[in-house]
Every structure is written in C-alpha cells, then in structure tokens.
DOKETOR-777551 format. One record per residue (C-alpha): residue number from 1; chain; x, y, z. Coordinates in nm, 2 decimals, always signed. Each point is the difference from the previous one (the first is absolute). Example, Ala and Ser with C-alpha at 12.3 -4.5 7.8 and 13.67 -1.06 7.14 Angstrom:
<recs>
resi->1, chain->A, px->+1.23, py->-0.45, pz->+0.78
resi->2, chain->A, px->+0.14, py->+0.34, pz->-0.07
</recs>
This chain:
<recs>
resi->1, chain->A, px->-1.52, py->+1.49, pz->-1.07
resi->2, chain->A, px->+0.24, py->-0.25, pz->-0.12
resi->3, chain->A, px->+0.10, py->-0.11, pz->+0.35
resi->4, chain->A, px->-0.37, py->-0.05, pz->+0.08
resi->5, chain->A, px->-0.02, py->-0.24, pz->-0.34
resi->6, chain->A, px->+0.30, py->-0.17, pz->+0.15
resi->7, chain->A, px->-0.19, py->-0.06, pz->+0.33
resi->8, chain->A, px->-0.31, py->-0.13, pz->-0.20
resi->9, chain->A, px->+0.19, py->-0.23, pz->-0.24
resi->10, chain->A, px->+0.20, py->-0.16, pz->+0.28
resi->11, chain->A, px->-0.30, py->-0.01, pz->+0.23
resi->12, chain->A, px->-0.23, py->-0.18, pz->-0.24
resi->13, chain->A, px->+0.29, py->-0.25, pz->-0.10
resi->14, chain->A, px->+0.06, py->-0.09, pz->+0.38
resi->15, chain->A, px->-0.41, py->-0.08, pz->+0.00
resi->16, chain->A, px->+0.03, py->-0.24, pz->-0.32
resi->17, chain->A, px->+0.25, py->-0.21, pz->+0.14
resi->18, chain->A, px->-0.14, py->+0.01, pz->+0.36
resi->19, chain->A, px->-0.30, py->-0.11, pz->-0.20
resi->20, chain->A, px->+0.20, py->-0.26, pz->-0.16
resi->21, chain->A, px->+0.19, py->-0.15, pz->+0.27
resi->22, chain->A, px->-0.36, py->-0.04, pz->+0.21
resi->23, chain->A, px->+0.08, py->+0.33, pz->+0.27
resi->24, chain->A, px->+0.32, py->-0.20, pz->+0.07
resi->25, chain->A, px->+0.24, py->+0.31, pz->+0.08
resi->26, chain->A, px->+0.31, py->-0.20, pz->+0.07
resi->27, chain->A, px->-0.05, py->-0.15, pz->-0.37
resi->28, chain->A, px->-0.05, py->+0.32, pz->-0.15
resi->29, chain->A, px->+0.26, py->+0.16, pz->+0.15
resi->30, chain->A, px->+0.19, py->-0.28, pz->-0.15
resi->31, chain->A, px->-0.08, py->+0.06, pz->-0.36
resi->32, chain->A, px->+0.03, py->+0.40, pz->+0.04
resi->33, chain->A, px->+0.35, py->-0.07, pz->+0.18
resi->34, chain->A, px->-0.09, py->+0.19, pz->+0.25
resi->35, chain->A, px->+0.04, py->-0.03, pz->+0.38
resi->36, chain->A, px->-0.32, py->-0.09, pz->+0.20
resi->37, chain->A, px->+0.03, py->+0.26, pz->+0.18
resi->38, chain->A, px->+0.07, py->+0.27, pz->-0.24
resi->39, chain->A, px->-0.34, py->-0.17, pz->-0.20
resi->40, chain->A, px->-0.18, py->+0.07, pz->+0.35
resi->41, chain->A, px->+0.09, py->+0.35, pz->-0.01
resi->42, chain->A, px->-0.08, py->+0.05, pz->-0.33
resi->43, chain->A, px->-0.35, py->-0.11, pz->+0.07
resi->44, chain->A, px->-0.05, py->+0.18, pz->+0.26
resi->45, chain->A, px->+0.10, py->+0.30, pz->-0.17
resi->46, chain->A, px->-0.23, py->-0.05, pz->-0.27
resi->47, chain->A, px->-0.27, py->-0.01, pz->+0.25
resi->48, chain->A, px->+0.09, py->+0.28, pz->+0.19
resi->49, chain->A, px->+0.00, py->+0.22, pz->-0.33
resi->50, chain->A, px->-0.37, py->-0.20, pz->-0.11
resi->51, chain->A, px->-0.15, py->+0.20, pz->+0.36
</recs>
C-alpha cells in the first residue's frame, strides 16, 4: 500500500510540472534533478502499470 501511494504521489507531481513547463521533458527533468532519461523511464513505467 504505501509503495503504491509513493508511485501515485510521485506520478502526479511529474504531471504538474510537465504541465507547467508546457510537455518540455528536458525542462522538467531539470527542476526534478533528474536525468532525461531516467524521467523517460519513469513515464513509461507509469504507463505500463496504467494498461
């Protein structure tokens, strides 16, 4: 349960500042100090577990 919160907190904070950066995934990655790459994976993570 609470890693499944984890996922959901994290996942909806990635879509506000996708949201807020205009879908610009290099400038989001940016401001979550993330990789790119690692951002990409998350994503498609999330939509993998969405199916």
């Amino acid at each position: 349960m609470r890693r499944r919160c984890t996922w959901l907190l994290e996942k909806r904070y990635i879509e506000r500042v996708l949201k807020a950066v205009g879908d610009n995934k290099t400038r989001a990655a940016k401001l979550l100090g993330l990789d790119r790459r690692t951002l990409y994976r998350k994503l498609e993570r999330y939509d993998k577990r969405q199916s």
